[in-house]
SERO-995439 format. One line per field, with one value per residue: residue in three letters; x, y, z of N, C-alpha, C in turn. Coordinates in steps of 0.001 Angstrom, whole numbers, plus 500000, padded with zeros to 6 digits. Atoms other than C-alpha are relative to their C-alpha. Example, Ala and Ser with C-alpha at 12.3 -4.5 7.8 and 13.67 -1.06 7.14 Angstrom:
2
type <- c(ALA  SER)
nX <- c(500890  499180)
nY <- c(498810  498810)
nZ <- c(500000  499940)
caX <- c(512300  513670)
caY <- c(495500  498940)
caZ <- c(507800  507140)
cX <- c(500900  499230)
cY <- c(501200  501090)
cZ <- c(500000  500730)
***
This chain:
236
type <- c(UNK  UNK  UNK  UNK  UNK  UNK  UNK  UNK  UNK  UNK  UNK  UNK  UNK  UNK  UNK  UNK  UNK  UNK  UNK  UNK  UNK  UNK  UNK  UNK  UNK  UNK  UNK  UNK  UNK  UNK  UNK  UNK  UNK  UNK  UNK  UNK  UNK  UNK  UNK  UNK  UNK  UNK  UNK  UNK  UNK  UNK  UNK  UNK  UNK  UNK  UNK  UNK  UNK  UNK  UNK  UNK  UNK  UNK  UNK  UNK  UNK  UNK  UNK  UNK  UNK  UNK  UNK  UNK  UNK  UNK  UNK  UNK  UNK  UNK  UNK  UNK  UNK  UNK  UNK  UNK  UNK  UNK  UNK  UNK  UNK  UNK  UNK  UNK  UNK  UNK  UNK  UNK  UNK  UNK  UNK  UNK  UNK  UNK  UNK  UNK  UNK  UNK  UNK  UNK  UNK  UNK  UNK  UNK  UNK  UNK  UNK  UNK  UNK  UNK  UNK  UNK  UNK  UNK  UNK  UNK  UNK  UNK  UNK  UNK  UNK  UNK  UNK  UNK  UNK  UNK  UNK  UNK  UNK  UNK  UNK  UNK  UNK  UNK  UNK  UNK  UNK  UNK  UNK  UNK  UNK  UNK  UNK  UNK  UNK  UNK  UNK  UNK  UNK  UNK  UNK  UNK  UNK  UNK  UNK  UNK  UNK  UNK  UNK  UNK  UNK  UNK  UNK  UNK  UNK  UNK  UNK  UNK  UNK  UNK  UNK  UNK  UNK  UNK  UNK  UNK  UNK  UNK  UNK  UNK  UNK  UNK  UNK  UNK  UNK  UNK  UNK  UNK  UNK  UNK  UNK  UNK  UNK  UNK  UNK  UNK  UNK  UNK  UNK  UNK  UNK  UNK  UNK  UNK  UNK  UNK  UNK  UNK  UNK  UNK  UNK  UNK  UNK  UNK  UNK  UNK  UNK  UNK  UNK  UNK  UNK  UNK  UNK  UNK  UNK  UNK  UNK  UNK  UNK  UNK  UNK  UNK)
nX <- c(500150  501084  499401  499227  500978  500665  499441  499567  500845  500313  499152  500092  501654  500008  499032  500693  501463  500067  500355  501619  500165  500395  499257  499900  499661  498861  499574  500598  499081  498900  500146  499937  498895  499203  500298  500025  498761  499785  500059  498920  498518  500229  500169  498949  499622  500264  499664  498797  499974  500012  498781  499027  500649  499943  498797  498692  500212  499891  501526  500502  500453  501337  500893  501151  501072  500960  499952  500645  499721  499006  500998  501179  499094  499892  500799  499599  499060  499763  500697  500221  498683  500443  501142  499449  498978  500684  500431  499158  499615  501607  500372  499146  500107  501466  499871  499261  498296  499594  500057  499204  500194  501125  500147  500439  501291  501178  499765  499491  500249  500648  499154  499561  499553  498569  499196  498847  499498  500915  500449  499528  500095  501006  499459  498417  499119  499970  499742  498166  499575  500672  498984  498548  500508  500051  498548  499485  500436  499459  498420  499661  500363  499189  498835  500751  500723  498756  499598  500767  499916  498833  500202  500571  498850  498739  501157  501214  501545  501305  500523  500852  499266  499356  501331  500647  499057  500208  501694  499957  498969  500345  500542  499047  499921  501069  500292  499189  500238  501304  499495  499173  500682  500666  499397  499409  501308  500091  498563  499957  500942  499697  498966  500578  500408  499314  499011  500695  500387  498712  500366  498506  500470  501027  499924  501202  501493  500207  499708  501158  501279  500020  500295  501123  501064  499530  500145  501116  499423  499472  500939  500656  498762  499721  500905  500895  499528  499084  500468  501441  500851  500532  500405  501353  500556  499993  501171  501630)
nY <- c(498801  500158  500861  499289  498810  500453  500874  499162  499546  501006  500387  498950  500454  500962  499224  499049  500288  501542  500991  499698  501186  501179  500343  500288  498913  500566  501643  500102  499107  500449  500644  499497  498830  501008  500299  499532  499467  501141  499509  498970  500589  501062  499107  499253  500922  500313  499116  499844  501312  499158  499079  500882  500860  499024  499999  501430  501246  500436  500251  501464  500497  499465  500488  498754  500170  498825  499659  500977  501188  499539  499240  501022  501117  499561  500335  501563  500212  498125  499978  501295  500919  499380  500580  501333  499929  498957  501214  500871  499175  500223  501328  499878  499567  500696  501238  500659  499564  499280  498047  499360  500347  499616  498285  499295  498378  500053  500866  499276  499204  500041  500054  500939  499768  499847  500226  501542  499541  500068  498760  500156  501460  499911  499034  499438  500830  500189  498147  500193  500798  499321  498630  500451  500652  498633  499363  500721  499400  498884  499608  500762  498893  498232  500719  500241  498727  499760  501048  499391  498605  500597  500674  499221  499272  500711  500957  498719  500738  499438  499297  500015  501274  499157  499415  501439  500614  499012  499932  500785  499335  499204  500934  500540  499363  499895  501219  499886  499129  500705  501577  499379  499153  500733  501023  499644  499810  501779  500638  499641  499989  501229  499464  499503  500726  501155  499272  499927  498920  499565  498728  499685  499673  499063  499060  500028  499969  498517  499263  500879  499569  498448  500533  501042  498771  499168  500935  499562  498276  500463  500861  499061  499648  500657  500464  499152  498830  500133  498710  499932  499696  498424  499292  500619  499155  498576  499882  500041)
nZ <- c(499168  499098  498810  498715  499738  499159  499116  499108  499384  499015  499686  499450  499337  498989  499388  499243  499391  500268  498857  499967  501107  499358  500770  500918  500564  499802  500958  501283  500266  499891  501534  501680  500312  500297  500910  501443  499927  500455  501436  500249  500277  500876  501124  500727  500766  501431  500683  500028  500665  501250  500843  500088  501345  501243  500995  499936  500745  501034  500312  500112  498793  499422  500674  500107  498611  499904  498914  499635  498881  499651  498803  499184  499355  499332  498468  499618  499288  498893  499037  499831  499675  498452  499933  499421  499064  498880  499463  499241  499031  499080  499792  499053  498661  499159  499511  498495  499612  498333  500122  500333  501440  500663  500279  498694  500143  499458  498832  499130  500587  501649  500873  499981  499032  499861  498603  500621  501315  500984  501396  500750  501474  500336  500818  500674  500977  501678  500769  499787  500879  500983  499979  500640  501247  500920  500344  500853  501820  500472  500492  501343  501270  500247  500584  501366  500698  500502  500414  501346  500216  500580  501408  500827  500021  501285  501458  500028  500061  501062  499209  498881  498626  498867  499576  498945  499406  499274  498984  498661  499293  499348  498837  498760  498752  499178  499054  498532  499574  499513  498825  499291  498662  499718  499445  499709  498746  499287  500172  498386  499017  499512  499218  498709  499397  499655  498624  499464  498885  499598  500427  500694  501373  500150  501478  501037  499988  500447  501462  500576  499564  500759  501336  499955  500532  501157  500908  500891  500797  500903  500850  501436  501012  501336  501026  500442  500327  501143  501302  500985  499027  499522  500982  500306  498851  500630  501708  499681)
caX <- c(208441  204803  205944  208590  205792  203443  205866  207615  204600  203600  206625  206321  202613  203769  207041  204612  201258  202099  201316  197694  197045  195232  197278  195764  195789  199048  200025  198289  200284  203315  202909  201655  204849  207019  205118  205487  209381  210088  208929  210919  214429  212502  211567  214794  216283  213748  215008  218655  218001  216328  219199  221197  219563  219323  223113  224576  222992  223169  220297  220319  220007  216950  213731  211410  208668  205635  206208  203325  204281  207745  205625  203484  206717  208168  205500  205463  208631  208366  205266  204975  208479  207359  203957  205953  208444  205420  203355  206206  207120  203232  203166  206566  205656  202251  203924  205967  209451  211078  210518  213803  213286  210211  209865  208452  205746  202788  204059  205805  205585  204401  207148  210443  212187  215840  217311  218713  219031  215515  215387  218128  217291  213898  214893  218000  219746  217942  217822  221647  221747  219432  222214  225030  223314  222711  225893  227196  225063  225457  229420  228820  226653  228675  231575  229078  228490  232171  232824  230392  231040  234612  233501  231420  234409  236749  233154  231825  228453  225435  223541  220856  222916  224821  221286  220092  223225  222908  219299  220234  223375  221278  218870  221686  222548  219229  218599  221846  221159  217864  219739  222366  220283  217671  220524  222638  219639  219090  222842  223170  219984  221339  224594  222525  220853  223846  226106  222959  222072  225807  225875  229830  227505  225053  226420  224946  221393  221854  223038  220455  217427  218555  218867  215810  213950  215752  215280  212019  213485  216347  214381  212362  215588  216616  213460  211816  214083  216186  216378  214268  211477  211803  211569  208271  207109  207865  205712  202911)
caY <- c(326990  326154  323408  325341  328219  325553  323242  326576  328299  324732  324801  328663  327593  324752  327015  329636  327680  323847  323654  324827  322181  318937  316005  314357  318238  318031  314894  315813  319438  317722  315649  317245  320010  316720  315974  319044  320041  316462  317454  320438  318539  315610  318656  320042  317055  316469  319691  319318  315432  317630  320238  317275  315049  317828  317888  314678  312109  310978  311547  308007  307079  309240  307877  310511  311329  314147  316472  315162  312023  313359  315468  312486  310441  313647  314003  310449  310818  315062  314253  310508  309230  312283  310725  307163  308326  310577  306846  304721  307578  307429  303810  303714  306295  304297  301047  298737  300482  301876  305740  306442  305117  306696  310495  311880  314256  314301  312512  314958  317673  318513  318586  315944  315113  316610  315794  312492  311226  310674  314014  313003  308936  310363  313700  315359  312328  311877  315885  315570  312645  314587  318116  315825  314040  317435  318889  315828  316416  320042  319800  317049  319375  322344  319709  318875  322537  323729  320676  321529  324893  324163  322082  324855  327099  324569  323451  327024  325810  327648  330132  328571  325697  328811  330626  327059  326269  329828  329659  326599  328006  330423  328080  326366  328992  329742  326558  326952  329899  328535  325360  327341  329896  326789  324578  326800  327178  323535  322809  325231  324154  320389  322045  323578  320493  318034  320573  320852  323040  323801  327223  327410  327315  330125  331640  329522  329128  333402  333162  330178  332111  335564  333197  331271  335066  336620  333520  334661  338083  336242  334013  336763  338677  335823  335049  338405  341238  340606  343027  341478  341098  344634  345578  343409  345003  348415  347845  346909)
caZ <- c(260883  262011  263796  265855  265916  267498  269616  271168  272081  274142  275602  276636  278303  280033  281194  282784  283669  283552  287548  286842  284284  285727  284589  281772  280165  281265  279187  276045  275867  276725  273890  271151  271925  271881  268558  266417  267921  266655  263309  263049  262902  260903  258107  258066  257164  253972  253517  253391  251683  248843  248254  248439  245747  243310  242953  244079  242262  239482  236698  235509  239043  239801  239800  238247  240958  240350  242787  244053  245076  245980  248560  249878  250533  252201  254494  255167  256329  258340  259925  259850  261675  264730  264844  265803  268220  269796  270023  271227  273588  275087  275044  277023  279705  280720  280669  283480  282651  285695  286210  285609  281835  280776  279450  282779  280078  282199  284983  287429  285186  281196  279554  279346  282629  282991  286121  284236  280978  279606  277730  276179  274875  274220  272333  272342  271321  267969  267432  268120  265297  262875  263352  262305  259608  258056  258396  256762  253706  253787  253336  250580  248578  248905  247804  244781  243839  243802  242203  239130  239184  238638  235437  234221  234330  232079  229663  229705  230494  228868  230215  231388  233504  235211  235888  237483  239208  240521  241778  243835  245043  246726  248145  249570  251479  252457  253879  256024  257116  258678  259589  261322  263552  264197  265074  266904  269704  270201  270187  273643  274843  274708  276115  279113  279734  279913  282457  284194  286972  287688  288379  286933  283857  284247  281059  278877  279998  279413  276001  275454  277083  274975  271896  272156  272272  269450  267012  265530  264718  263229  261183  259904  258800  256712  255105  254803  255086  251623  248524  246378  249021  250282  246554  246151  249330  248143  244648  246474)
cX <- c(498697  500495  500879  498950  499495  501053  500732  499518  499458  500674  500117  498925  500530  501362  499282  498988  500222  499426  498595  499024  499755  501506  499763  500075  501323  500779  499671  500909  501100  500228  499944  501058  501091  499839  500621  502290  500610  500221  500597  501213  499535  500000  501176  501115  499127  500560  501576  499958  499720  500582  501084  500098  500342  501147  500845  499665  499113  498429  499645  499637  498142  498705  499122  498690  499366  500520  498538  500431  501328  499632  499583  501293  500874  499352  499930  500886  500185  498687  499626  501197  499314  498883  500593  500635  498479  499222  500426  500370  498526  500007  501024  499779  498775  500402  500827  501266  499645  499600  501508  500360  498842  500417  499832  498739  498749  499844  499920  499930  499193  500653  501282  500619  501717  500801  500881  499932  498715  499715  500824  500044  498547  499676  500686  500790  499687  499730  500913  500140  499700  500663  500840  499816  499784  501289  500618  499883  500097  501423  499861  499320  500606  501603  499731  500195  501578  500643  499319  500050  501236  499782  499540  501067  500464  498876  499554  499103  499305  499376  499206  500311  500549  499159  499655  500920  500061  498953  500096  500879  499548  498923  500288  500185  499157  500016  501407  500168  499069  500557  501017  499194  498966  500790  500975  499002  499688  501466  500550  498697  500405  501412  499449  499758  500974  500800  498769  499017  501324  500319  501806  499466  498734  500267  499356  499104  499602  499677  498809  498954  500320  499733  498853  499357  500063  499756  499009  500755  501082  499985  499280  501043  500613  499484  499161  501043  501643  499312  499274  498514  499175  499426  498963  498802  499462  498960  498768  499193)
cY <- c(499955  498904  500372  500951  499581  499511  501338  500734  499057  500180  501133  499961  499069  500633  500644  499668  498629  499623  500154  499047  498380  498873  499048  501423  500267  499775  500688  501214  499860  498972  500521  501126  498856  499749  500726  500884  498515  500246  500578  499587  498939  500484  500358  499083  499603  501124  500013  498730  500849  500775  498937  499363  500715  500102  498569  498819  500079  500080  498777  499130  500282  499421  501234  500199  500692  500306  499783  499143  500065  500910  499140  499260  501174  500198  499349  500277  500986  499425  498347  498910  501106  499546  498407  500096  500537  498462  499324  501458  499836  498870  499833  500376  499119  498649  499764  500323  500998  501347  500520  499554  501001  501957  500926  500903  498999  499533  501234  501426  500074  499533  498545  500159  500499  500198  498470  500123  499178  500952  499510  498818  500603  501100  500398  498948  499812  500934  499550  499115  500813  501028  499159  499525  501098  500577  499029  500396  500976  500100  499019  500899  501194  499121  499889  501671  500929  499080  500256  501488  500015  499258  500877  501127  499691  499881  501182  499790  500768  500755  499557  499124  501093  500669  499169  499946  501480  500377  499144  500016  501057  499307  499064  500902  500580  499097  500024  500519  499662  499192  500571  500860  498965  499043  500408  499964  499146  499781  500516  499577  498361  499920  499836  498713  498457  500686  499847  500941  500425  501332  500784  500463  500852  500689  499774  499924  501429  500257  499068  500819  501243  499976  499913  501567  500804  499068  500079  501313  499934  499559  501101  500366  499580  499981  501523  501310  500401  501116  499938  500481  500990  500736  499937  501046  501398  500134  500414  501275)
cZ <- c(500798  500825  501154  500691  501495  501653  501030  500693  501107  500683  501438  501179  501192  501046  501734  500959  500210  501491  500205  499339  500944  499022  499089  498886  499837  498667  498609  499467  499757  498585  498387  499832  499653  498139  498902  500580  499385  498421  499683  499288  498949  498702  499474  499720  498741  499441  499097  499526  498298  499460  499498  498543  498552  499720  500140  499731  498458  498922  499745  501274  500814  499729  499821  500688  499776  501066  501200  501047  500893  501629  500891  500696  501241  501164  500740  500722  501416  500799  500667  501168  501517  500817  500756  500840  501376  500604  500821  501298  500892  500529  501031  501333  500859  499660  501153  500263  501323  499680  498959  498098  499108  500010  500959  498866  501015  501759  501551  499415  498224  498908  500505  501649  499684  500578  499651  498709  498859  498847  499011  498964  499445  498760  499534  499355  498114  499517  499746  499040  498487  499896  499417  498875  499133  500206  499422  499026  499275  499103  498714  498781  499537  499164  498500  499227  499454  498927  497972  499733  499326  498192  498525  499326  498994  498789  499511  499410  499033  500964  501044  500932  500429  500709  500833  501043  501546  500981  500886  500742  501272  500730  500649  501026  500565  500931  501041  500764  501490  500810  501133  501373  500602  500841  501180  501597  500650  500322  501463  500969  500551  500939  501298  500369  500230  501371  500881  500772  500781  499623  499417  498409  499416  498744  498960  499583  499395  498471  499501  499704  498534  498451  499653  499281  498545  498641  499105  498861  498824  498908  499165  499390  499114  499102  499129  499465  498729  499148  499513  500958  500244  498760  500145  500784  499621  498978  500410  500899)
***
């Protein structure tokens, strides 16, 4: 969520002000919003790898990890794989490829170019891989969870495996929740930007733009405005 926080507020800046901006200021904005919207989709895949894990493999398979180091290798992966694309993406635009290859941040404007199809080998395409790769895993865990639930039914488990099974039942559907209103936003914005500027398709830049704004508000409503929560709230 800080990462969208950050990368959407850049995004908003360079929207409004980007032609005021010299252009190595430019470049560097354009970048580090590339950097942490990168992250975003990279996170919510450790996210949806970790609901995953927890039911669909095997304990003899698992290697036991401190959360700790389980952490360090996550990071590694949420901030460390955005950090490489954001490099090779730098190194790209300031080398001898043609224009029509390179990112355009900094160039002609701040942000990616999208009058062709750099936004898309440069971004949207491996968002767009990272959405499907999670909805894969999603439906296999939810396959897993009916699947053991079912078992518990015929074994009649024990309390505290239906208590557990229950607590991550519900942070499944947290996390899709999240993944859903997060993914649903990118998913018309990569819409918008393949139709183009074809004004047959003014509808969905509307519902994009109306999305995009409402997405915070959304987001809180998932995370904040639940029963318990409000109880907690209330106490205090």
């Amino acid at each position: 969520l800080l990462s969208l926080a950050i990368g959407t507020t850049l995004i908003v800046v360079v929207n409004f002000r980007g032609a005021e901006f010299e252009t190595v200021t430019c470049a560097i904005i354009g970048f580090v919003a590339y950097y942490f919207l990168s992250a975003v989709f990279y996170w919510l895949n450790v996210i949806c790898y970790d609901v995953w894990q927890n039911f669909c493999r095997s304990k003899g398979n698992v290697q036991h990890l401190t959360q700790r180091k389980q952490f360090m290798y996550y990071s590694l992966y949420g901030w460390g794989l955005p950090a490489l694309m954001t490099v090779i993406t730098i190194g790209l635009q300031y080398s001898n490829l043609p224009l029509k290859l390179k990112s355009g941040i900094g160039y002609s404007h701040c942000w990616l170019k999208t009058h062709d199809w750099s936004a898309m080998i440069y971004f949207y395409g491996p968002c767009l891989l990272l959405i499907i790769f999670n909805i894969i895993i999603f439906f296999l865990t939810i396959k897993k969870v009916y699947k053991i639930r079912n078992e518990m039914n015929t074994l009649a488990g024990t309390k505290d495996s239906r208590r557990k099974l229950r607590s991550q039942t519900k942070n499944i559907w947290l996390f899709f929740r999240l993944f859903t209103v997060m993914g649903i936003g990118w998913l018309l914005e990569i819409i918008g930007y393949i139709v183009g500027n074809n004004s047959d398709y003014t509808i969905i830049f509307q519902i994009t733009d109306v999305y995009n704004a409402a997405q915070g508000l959304i987001i809180f409503a998932i995370l904040v405005l639940k029963k318990k929560v409000l109880l907690l709230i209330k106490k205090r």
